[in-house]
C-alpha positions in Angstrom: -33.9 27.0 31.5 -33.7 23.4 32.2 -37.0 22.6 29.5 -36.0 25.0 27.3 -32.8 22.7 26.8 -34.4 19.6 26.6 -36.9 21.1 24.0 -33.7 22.2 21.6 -31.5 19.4 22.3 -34.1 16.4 22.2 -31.4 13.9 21.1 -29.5 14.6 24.3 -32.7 14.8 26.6 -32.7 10.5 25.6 -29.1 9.8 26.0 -28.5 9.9 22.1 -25.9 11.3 20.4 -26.6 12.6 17.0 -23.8 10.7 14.8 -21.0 12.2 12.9 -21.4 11.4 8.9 -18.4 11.2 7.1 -17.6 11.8 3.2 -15.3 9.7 1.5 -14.3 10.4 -2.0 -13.5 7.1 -4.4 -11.3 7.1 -7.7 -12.1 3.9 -9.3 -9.7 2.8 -11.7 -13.3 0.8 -13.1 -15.5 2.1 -15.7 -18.4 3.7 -14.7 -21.3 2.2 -14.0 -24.3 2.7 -16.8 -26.7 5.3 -15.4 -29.1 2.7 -14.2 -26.3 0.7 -12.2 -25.2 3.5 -10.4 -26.4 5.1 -7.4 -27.2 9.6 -6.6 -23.7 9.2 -5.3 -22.1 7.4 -8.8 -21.2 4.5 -7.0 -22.5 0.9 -8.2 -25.4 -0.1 -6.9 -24.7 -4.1 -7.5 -21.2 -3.8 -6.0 -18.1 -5.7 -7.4 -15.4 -7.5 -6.5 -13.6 -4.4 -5.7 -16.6 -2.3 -4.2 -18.0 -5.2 -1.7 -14.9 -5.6 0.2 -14.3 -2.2 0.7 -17.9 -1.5 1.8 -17.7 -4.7 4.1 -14.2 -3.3 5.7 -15.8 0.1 6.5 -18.8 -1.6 8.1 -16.2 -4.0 9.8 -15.3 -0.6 12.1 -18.6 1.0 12.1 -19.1 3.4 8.9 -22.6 1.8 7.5 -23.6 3.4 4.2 -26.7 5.3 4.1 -26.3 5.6 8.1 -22.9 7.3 8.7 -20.8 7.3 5.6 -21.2 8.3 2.5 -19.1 7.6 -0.2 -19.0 9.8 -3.5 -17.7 8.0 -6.6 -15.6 9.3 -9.3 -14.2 7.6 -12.7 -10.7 8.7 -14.0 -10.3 5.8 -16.2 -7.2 6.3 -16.3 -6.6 9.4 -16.7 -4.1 11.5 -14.7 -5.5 15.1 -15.8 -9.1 13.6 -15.5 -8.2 12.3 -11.9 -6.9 16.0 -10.8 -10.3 17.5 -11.9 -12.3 15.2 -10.3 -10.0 14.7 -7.1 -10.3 19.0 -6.9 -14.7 18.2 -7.3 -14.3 15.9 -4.1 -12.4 18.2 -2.5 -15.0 20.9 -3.0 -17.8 18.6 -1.4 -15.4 18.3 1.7 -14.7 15.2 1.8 -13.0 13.7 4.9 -10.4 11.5 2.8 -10.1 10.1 -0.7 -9.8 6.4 -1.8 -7.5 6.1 -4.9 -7.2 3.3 -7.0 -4.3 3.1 -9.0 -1.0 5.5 -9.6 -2.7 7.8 -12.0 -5.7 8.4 -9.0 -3.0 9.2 -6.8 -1.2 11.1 -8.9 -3.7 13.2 -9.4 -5.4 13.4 -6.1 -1.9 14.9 -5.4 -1.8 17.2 -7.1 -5.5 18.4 -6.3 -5.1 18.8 -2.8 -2.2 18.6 0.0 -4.1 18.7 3.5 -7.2 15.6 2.3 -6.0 12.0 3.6 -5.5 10.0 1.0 -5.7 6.0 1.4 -4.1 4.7 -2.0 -5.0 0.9 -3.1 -4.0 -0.8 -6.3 -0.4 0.7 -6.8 2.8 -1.1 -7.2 6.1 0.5 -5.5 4.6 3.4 -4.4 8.5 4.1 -3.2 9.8 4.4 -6.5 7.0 6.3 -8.1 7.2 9.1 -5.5 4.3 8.6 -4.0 5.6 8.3 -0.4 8.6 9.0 1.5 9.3 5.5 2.5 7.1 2.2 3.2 7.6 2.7 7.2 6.6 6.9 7.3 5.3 8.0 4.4 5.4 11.7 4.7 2.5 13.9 3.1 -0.7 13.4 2.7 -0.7 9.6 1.1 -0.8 6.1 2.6 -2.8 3.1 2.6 -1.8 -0.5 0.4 0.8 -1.2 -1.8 0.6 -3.8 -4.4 3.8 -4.6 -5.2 4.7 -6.9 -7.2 8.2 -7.1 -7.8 9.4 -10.5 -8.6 7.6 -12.5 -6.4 4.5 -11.8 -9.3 6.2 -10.7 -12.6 8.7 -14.0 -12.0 5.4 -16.2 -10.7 3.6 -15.4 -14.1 6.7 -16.7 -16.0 7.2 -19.7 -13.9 3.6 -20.9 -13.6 3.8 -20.3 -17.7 6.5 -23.2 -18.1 4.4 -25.6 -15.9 1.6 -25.1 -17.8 3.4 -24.4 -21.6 6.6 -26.5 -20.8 7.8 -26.0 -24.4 7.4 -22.4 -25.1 10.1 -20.2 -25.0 9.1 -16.9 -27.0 6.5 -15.3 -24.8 4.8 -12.4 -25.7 4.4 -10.0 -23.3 1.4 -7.0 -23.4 2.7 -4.2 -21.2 1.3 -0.1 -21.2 3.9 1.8 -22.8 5.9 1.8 -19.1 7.6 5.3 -17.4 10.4 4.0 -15.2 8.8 2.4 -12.0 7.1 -0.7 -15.1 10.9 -0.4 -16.8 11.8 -2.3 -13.3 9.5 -4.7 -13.4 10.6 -5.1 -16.5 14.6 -5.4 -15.2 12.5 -8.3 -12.9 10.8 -9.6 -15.7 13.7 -9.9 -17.6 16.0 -11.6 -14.9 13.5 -13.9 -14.6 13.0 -15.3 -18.1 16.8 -15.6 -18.2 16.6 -18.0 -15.5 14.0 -20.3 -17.3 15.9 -20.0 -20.6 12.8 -17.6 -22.0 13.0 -14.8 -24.8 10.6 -12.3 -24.4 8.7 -10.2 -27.0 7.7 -7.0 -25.5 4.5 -5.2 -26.7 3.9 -1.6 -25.1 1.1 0.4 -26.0 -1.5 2.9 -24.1 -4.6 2.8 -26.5 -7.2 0.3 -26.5 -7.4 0.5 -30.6 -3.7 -0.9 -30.5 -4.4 -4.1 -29.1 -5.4 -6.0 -32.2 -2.6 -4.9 -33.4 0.1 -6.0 -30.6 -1.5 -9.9 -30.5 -1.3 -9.6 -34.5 2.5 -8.3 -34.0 3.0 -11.1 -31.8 1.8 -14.1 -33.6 3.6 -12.7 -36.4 7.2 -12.8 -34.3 6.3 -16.2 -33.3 5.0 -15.8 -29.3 3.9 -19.2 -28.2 2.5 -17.9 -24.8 1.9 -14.5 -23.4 2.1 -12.9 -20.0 -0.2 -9.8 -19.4 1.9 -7.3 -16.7 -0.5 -5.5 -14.6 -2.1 -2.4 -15.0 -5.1 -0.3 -14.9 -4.9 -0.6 -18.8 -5.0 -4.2 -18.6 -8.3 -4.4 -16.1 -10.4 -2.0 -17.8 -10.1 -3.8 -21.2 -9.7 -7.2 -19.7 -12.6 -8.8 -21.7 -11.2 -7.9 -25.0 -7.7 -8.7 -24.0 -8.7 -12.1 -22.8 -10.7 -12.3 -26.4 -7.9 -11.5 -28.7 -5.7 -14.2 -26.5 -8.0 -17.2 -27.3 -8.0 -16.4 -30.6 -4.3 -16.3 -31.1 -4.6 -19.7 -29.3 -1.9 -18.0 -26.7 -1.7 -19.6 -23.2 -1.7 -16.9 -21.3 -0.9 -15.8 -17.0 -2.7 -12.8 -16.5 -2.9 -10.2 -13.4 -6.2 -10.2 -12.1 -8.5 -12.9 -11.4 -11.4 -10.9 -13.3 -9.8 -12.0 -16.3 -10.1 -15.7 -15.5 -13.6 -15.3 -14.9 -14.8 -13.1 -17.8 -13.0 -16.4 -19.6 -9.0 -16.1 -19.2 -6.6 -19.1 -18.7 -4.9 -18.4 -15.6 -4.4 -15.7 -13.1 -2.0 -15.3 -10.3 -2.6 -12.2 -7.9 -2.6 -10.4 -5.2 -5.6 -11.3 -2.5 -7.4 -7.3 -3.9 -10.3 -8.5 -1.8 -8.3 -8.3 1.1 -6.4 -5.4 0.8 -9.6 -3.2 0.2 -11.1 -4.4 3.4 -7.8 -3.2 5.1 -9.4 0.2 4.0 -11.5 0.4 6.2 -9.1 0.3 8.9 -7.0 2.4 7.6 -9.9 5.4 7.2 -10.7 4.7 11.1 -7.9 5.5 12.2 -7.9 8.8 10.2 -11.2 9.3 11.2 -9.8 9.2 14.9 -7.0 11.5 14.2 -4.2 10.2 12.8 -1.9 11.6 10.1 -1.8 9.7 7.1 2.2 10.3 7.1 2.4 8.6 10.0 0.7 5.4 9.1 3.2 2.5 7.4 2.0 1.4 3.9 1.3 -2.1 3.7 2.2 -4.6 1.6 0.3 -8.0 0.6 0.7 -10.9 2.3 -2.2 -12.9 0.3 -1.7 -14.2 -3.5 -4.4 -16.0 -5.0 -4.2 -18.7 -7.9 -7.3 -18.9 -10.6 -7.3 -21.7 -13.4 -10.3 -21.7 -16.1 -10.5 -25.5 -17.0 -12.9 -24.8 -19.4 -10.3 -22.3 -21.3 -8.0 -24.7 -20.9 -9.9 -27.1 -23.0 -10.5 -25.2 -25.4 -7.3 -24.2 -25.9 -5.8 -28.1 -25.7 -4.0 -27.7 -22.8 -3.9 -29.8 -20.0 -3.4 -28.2 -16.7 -0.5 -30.4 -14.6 -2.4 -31.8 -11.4 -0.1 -30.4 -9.3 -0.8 -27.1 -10.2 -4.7 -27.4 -9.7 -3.7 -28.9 -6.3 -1.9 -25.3 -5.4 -4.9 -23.0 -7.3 -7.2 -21.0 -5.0 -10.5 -21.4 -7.5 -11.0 -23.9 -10.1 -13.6 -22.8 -12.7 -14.9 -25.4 -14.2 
């Protein structure tokens, strides 16, 4: 009895333990990767700076890709309805919790399934937009890392905008067409430019074939600077938006520091790197057993500054000193 044990449990007969794989569903709030960036699984193969922390901050507690986690990636873009379906696909493959990106990811993984953990990253107020119960027990099925902005960004963008336009004071600002939680930050917006003696010139649209359109609107009501609020929208057609800005000549504070690099002015944002490595921890303690609405959402502690000097030649502007001094990268 004893061999015939050790013959059909060989990994026990040397001590080892056959390890536990666990399934994580993503909703990127990306675009997908072409067919020959992408691995069987949909998820890039070349990484990001979104993907590579999250990766490093499962490996940080043990989950190696390829070893004992695998991760299936899915691409919304966006899209609430399109986020339900493919939420309800992970689901079907059994997935042990689901990673969401942005308010329409959570949304919709929601309303696919009430009993999978879901971690949500990249959402603002999550309080507000009923996505939790509160900050400190968020009830249901959802926690993970809010990105809330509040004043402390919306009011940075503005403020860092006078240091670096002194003289402007009709700023444009590009905005998806908002549902309640983006009319506050509008209220914070709004409080804020009254403070710097500011009038702002909102544009709200939802389709990438408006935007020529809304920078043409606002040259034509006289914007001397523009503040991009943050959104989805506003990282998945970054490039163009950062395009259209330079050739209004527009100085312009944007949301995410992937617009400074693909050629933006300035960016002042959250630490995102950060936050997705906080992922991982978040997943191992779910993977130990706890109950998502049991875990407190957390909120960012890092900012991060980003200046384009090159942009900022181009565009004639000189970038005060003391500002550079303050800025987390410097692109040169």
């Amino acid at each position: 009895m004893l061999a015939l044990g050790l013959v059909a449990c060989p990994d026990a007969a040397d001590g080892r333990e056959q390890a536990q794989v666990y399934r994580v569903g993503f909703l990127s709030f990306a675009s997908p990767p072409t067919a020959s960036e992408r691995t069987p699984h949909q998820c890039p193969t070349n990484g990001g700076v979104n993907w590579e922390p999250m990766v490093e901050g499962f490996r940080e507690h043990g989950y190696v890709l390829g070893r004992n986690l695998v991760i299936e990636c899915r691409y919304p873009e966006g899209q609430e309805d399109r986020a339900r379906s493919l939420a309800a696909e992970l689901v079907d493959m059994k997935v042990d919790l689901i990673v969401a990106a942005s308010t329409a990811n959570v949304r919709g993984a929601r309303q696919a399934t009430s009993t999978v953990p879901i971690i949500m990253v990249g959402v603002i107020d999550p309080v507000r937009r009923g996505l939790v119960a509160s900050l400190a027990r968020p009830g249901g099925n959802v926690t993970g890392l809010a990105e809330d902005a509040g004043t402390q960004i919306v009011g940075k963008h503005l403020q860092l905008l006078r240091e670096i336009a002194p003289r402007a004071s009709r700023v444009g600002v590009l905005a998806y067409l908002m549902d309640q939680p983006e009319a506050v930050l509008r209220r914070d917006l709004d409080e804020a430019a009254r403070t710097l003696g500011m009038t702002l010139l909102y544009r709200e649209l939802r389709e990438p074939e408006k935007l020529d359109e809304a920078f043409a609107t606002l040259t034509k009501d006289g914007a001397e600077a523009l503040v991009v609020m943050p959104h989805p929208f506003m990282a998945v057609n970054g490039k163009r938006i950062v395009d259209l800005a330079m050739r209004s000549g527009l100085p312009t504070v944007l949301p995410f520091r992937e617009h400074v690099q693909a050629g933006g002015l300035l960016a002042y944002d959250v630490d995102r790197r950060a936050l997705r490595r906080r992922i991982g921890a978040y997943a191992d303690k779910i993977f130990k057993g706890a109950k998502p609405a049991d875990l407190p959402v957390e909120q960012p502690t890092e900012f991060e500054l980003i200046v384009n000097l090159r942009t900022a030649k181009a565009l004639g502007i000189t970038i005060p000193q003391s500002l550079l001094l303050r800025a987390d990268e410097v692109i040169q």
